[in-house]
C-alpha positions as CSV (number, residue, x, y, z in Angstrom):
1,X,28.6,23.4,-49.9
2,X,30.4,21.7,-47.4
3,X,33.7,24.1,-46.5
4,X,35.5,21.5,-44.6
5,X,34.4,18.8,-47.3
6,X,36.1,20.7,-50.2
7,X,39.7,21.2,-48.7
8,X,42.1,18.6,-49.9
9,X,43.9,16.0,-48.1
10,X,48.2,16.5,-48.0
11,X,49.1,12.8,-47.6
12,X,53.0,12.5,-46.5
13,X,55.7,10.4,-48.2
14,X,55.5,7.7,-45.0
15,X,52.0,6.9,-45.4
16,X,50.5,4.7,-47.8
17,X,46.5,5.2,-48.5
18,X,44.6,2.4,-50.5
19,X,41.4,2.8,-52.0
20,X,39.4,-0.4,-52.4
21,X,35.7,0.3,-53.7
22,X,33.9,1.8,-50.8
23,X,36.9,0.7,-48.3
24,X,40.1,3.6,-47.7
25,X,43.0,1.7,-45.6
26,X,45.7,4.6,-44.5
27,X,49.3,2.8,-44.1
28,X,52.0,4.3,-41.8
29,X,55.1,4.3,-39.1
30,X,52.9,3.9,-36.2
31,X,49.8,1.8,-37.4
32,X,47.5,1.2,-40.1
33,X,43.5,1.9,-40.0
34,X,40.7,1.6,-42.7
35,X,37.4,3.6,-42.7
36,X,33.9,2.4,-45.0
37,X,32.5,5.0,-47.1
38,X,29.0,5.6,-46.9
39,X,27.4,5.2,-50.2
40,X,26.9,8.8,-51.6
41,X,30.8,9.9,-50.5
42,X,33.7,8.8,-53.1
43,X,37.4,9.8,-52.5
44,X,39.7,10.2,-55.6
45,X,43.7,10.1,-55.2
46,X,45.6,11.9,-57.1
47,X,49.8,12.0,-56.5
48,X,49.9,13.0,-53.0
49,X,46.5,14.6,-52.3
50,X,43.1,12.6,-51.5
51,X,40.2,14.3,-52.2
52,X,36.0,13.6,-50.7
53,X,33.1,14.3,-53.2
54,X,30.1,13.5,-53.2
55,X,27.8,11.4,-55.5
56,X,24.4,13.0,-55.5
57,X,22.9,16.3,-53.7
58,X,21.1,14.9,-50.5
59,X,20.9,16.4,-47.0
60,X,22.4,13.2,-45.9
61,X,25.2,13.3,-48.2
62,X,26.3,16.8,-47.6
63,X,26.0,16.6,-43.8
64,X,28.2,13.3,-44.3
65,X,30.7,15.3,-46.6
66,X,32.8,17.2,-44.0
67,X,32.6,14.5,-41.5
68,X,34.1,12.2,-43.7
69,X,36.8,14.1,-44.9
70,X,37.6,14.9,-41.2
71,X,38.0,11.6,-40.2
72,X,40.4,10.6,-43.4
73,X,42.3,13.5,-42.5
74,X,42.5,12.0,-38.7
75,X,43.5,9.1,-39.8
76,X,46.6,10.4,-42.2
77,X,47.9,12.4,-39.1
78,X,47.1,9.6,-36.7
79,X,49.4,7.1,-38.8
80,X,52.0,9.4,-39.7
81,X,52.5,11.7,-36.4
82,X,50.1,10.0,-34.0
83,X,48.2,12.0,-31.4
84,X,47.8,12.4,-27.5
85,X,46.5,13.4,-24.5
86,X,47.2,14.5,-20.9
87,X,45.4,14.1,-17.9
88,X,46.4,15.5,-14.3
89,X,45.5,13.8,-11.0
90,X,44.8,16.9,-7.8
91,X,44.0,15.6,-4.5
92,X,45.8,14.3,-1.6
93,X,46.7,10.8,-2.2
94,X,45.6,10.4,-5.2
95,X,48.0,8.9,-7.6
96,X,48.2,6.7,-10.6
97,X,50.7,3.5,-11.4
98,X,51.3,1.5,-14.7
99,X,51.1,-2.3,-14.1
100,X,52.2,-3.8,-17.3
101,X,49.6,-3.1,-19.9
102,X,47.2,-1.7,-17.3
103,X,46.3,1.5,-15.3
104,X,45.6,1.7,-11.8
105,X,44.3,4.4,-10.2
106,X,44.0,4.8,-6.8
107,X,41.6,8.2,-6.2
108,X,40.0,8.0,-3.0
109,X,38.1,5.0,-3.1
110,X,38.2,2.2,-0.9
111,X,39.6,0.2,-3.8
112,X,41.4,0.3,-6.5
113,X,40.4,1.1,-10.5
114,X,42.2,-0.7,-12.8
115,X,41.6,0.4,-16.4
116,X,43.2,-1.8,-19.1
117,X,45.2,-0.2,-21.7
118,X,43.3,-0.7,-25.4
119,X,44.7,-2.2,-28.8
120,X,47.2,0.5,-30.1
121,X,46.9,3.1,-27.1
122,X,50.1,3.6,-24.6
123,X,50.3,5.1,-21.6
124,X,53.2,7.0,-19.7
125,X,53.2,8.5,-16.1
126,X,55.4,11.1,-14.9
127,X,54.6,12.6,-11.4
128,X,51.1,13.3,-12.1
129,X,50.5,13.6,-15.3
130,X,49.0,10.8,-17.2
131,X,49.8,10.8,-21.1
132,X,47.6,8.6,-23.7
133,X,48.9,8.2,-26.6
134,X,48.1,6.5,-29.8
135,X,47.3,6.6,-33.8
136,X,43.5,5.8,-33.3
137,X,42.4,9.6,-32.3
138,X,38.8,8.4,-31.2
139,X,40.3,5.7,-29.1
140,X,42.6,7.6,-27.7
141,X,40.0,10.7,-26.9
142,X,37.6,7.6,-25.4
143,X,40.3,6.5,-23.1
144,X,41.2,9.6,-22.2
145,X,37.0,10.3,-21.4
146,X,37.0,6.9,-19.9
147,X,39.7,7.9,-17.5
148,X,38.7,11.1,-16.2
149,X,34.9,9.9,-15.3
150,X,36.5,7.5,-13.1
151,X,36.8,10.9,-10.5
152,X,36.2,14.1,-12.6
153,X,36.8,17.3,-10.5
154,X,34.8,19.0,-7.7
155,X,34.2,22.2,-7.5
156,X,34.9,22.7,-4.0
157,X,38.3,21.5,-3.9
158,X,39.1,20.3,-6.9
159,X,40.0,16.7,-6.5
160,X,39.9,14.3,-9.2
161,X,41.1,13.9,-12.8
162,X,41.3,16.1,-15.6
163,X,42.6,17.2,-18.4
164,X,45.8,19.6,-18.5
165,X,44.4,22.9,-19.5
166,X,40.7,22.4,-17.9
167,X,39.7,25.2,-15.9
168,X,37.4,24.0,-13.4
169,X,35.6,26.0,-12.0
170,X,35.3,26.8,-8.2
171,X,32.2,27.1,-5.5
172,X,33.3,28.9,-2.3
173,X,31.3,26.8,0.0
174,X,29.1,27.4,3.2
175,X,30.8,30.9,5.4
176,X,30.9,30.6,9.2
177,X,28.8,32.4,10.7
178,X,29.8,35.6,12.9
């Protein structure tokens, strides 16, 4: 039995969720998104609360149980509260800019990376701090991916982009010799 699977879905007073056959389509302030059931998962709503079962006892069905009622869950939050990320720029030089609907980055290269925004993601800069944030949480985790492989951190120095929170870890390098 799936732990995750069994645990019922809170749905808030702002979002609207739909059930249409095999189709769910989650309705709220910031966006709307829609997820396919595969064909041994059902979801039942009842009042406020969605709940994931499953149709018949399979491995695939039961490894698909959880999973789907993680993403549902996602997508609840996502419309309702919305979710983000930040991502810190180290190095000399390095620094990022916001050209209307598209971020460049300029991180050592002779050249600039330009990295347009996606379909429901926004981006804000303050000093060096790059936020992304959306309603689509695995858009807005891709982005965030997309953006930090463009110069992840070395471990000599630690140049390059990650996330706020990372520890990277350090390498002390070649010693003179005496």
């Amino acid at each position: 039995m799936s732990r995750i699977g069994k645990l019922p879905i809170n749905i808030k007073k702002s979002v609207e969720v739909v059930i249409n056959g095999r189709n769910v389509h989650v309705k709220g302030p910031k966006g709307e998104l829609s997820y396919d059931l595969q064909n041994d998962i059902s979801v039942i709503k009842e009042d406020s609360i969605l709940k994931v079962g499953i149709v018949s006892e399979t491995k695939e069905s039961r490894e698909l149980w959880g999973l789907t009622r993680t993403l549902i869950d996602n997508m609840v939050y996502g419309v309702s509260e919305g979710f983000e990320k930040q991502l810190s720029i180290h190095g000399v030089g390095y620094r990022a800019v916001l050209e209307g609907n598209t971020l460049v980055l300029s991180v050592g290269f002779s050249h600039l990376v330009k990295m347009p925004l996606p379909e429901g993601i926004t981006a804000k800069i303050e000093k060096n701090v790059i936020t992304v944030s959306g309603f689509d949480k695995v858009k807005v985790g891709q982005y965030a991916s997309d953006v930090r492989a463009v110069k992840k951190p070395e471990p000599y120095k630690g140049k390059g982009i990650r996330y706020v929170g990372e520890h990277v870890r350090r390498k002390a390098g070649k010693t003179a010799k005496t």
